[in-house]
C-alpha positions in Angstrom: 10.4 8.9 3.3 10.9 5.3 1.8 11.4 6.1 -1.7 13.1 9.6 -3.3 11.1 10.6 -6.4 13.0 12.5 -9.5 11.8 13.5 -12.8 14.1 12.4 -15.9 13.3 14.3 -19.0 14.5 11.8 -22.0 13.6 11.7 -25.5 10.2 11.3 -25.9 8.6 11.9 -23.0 9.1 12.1 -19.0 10.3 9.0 -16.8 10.1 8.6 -12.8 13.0 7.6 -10.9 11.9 6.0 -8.1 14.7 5.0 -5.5 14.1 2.7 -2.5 15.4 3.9 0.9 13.6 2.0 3.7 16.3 1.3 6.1 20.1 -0.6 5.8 18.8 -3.5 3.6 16.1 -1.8 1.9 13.6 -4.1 3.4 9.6 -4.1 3.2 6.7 -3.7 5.5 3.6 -3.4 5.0 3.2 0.3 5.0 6.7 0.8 2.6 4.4 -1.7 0.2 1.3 0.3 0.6 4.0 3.6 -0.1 4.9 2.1 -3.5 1.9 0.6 -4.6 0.5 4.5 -4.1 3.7 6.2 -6.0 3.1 3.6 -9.0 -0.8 5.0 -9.1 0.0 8.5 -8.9 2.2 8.0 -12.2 -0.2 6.0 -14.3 -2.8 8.3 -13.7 -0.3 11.4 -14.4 -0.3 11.5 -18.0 2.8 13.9 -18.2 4.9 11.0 -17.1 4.9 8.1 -19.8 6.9 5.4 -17.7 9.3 4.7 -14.6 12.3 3.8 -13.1 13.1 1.7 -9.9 16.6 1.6 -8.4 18.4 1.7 -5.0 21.7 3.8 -4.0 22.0 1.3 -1.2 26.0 0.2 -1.6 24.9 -3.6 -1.1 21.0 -4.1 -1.4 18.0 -3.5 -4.3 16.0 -5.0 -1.6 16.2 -7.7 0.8 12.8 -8.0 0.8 9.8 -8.5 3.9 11.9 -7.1 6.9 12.2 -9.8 9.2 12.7 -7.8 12.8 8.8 -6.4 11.9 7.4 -9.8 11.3 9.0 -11.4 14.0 7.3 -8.9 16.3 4.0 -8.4 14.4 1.3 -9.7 16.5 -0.2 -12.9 15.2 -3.7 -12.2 14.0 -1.7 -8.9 11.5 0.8 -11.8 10.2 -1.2 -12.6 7.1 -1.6 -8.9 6.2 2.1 -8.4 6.8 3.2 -11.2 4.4 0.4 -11.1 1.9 1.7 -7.2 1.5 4.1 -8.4 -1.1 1.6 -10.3 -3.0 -0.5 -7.0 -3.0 2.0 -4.9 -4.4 3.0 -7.4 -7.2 -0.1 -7.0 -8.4 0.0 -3.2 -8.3 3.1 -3.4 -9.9 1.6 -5.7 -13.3 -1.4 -3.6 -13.4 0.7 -0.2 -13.7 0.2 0.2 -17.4 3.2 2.3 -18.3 6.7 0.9 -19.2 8.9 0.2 -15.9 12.2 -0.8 -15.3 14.2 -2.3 -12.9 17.5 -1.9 -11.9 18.8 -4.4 -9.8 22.5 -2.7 -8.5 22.3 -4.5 -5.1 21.0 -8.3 -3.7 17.3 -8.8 -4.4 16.2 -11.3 -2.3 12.8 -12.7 -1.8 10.5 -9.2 -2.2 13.5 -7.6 -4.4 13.2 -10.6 -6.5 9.4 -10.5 -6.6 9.4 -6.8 -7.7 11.9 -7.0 -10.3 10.2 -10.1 -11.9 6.6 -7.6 -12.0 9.0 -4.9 -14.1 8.8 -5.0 -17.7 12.6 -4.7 -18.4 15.0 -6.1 -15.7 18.7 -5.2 -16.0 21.1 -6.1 -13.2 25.1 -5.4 -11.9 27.2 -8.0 -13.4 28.5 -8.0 -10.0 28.4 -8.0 -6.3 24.7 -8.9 -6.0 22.6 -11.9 -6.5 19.0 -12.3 -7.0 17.0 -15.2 -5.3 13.1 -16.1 -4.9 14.1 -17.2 -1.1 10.3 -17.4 0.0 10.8 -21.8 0.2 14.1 -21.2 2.3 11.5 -19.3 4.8 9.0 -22.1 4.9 6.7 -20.4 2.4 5.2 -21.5 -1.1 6.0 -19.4 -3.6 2.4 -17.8 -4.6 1.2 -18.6 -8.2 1.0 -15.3 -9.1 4.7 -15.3 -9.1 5.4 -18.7 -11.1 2.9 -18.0 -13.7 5.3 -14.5 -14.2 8.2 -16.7 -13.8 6.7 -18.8 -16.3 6.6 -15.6 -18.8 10.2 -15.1 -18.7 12.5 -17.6 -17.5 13.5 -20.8 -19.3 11.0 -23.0 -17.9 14.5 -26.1 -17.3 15.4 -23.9 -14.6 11.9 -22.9 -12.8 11.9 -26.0 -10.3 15.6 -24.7 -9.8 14.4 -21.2 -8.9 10.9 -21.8 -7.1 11.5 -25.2 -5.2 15.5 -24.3 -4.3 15.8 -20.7 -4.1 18.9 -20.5 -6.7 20.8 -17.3 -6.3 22.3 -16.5 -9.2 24.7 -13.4 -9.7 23.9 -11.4 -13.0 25.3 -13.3 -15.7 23.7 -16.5 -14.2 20.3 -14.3 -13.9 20.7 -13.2 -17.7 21.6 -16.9 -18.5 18.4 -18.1 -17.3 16.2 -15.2 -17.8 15.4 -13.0 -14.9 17.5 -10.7 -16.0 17.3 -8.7 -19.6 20.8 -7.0 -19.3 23.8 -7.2 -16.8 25.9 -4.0 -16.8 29.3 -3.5 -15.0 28.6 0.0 -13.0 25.5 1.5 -12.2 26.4 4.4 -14.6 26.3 1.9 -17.5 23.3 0.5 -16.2 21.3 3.3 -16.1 22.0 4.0 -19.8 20.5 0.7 -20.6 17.1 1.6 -19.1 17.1 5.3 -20.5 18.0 3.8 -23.5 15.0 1.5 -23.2 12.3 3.7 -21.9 13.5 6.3 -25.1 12.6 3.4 -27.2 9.3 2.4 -25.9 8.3 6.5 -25.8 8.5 6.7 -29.6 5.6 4.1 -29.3 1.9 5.3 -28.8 1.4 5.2 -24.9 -2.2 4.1 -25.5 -0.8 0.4 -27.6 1.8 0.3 -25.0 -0.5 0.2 -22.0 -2.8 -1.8 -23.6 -0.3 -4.8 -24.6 0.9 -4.3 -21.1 -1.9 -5.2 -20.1 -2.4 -8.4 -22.6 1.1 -9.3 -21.3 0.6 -9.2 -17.6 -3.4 -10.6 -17.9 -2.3 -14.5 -17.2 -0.4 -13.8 -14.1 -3.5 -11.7 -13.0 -6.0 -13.9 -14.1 -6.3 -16.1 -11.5 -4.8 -13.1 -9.0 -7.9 -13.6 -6.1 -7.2 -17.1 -6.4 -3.6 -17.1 -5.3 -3.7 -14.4 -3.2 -6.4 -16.2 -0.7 -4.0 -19.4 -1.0 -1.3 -17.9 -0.1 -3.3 -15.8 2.7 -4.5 -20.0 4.0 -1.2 -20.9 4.2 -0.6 -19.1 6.9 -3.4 -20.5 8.7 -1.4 -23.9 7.9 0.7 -24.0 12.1 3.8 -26.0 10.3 4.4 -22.8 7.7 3.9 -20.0 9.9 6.4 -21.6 12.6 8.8 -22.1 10.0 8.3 -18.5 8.9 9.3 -17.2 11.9 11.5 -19.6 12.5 13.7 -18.7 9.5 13.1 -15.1 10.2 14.4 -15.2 13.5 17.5 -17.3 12.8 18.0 -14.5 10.0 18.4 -11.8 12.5 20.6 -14.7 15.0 23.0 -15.2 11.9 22.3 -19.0 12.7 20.7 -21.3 10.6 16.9 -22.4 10.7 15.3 -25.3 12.6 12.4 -26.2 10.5 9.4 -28.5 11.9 
């Protein structure tokens, strides 16, 4: 089981906790994705649940996002499926039209970034964990779909910073520049903030809410096809799939990447 599933009865109305548990760094594949993308349909169209939660009881990772042993031995004509998973599931994730929240209480790297950015309120350890969009420090654009979210929430000074360098911040730096809502010093405190924040969105009409959700999310979906077959041709590109799996193999050597 990749995810544990528990029911929180707050004030208002039922949320879902939904806790990742893939393996040591909470890492995706392509069936994990598929997993989450399924969990997040189940609860929209359960109408006893009015939003969810997603967290991680990992001691150092949210997520360290597209596991990088399974892409390294992926065979070569599944490698676009395997990567373009992620870009998939972010747009499962802005189409579920029910308040979610992340909590970030480990590193979210790369996909952990990518899945916290698609959650409506984002609140993150002050410390011990950074967050970083590390897809350019793997040879890989970073998909539209993503900047035009980025775009929604971040102060746009720092986007070249965050897209084109891979900044990891810790949480205050992430609050600072917006990809983070709230920082928190333990997980217990954290959790608070997002009960506290699902309570008030419940005392709200779940039909407006899913609605403006949806009005919110449409300009990063808009153009969703789009980006997604860019960022499948990419990969057709020799130069960015070599340094893909460049990068992912020196990850798993400790050693740093030869790029082309």
């Amino acid at each position: 089981m990749n995810f544990k599933r528990e029911a929180l009865n707050l004030n208002g109305g039922k949320a879902e906790l939904i806790t990742i548990q893939t393996n040591e760094q909470n890492s995706l594949t392509r069936p994990s994705m598929k997993e989450l993308a399924a969990i997040l349909k189940e609860i929209q169209l359960d109408d006893s649940y009015k939003g969810a939660i997603l967290t991680s009881e990992n001691p150092k990772f949210f997520s360290n996002g597209l596991d990088a042993e399974t892409l390294i031995n992926t065979p070569p004509d599944e490698l676009v499926d395997a990567v373009g998973g992620i870009c998939l599931l972010f747009g499962e994730m802005l189409r579920f039209d029910k308040p979610l929240v992340a909590e970030v209480t480990g590193h979210a790297m790369g996909g952990g970034a990518v899945m916290t950015m698609a959650s409506d309120y984002k609140y993150m350890l002050s410390t011990g964990c950074r967050i970083s969009f590390t897809e350019i420090g793997f040879g890989l654009p970073l998909p539209g779909m993503f900047v035009y979210k980025l775009q929604q929430s971040i102060h746009l000074t720092k986007l070249n910073e965050i897209c084109m360098e891979a900044a990891a911040y810790k949480g205050p730096e992430a609050k600072e520049v917006g990809m983070i809502d709230e920082i928190a010093a333990t997980r217990e405190e954290l959790r608070k903030l997002s009960t506290k924040k699902l309570e008030s969105v419940f005392r709200y009409p779940l039909s407006a809410v899913r609605y403006t959700k949806m009005n919110i999310n449409m300009r990063a979906l808009q153009d969703f096809e789009t980006h997604l077959r860019n960022s499948r041709d990419w990969l057709s590109v020799p130069a960015i799939k070599n340094n893909m799996l460049e990068a992912m193999k020196s990850l798993k050597e400790k050693r740093r990447p030869v790029f082309e």
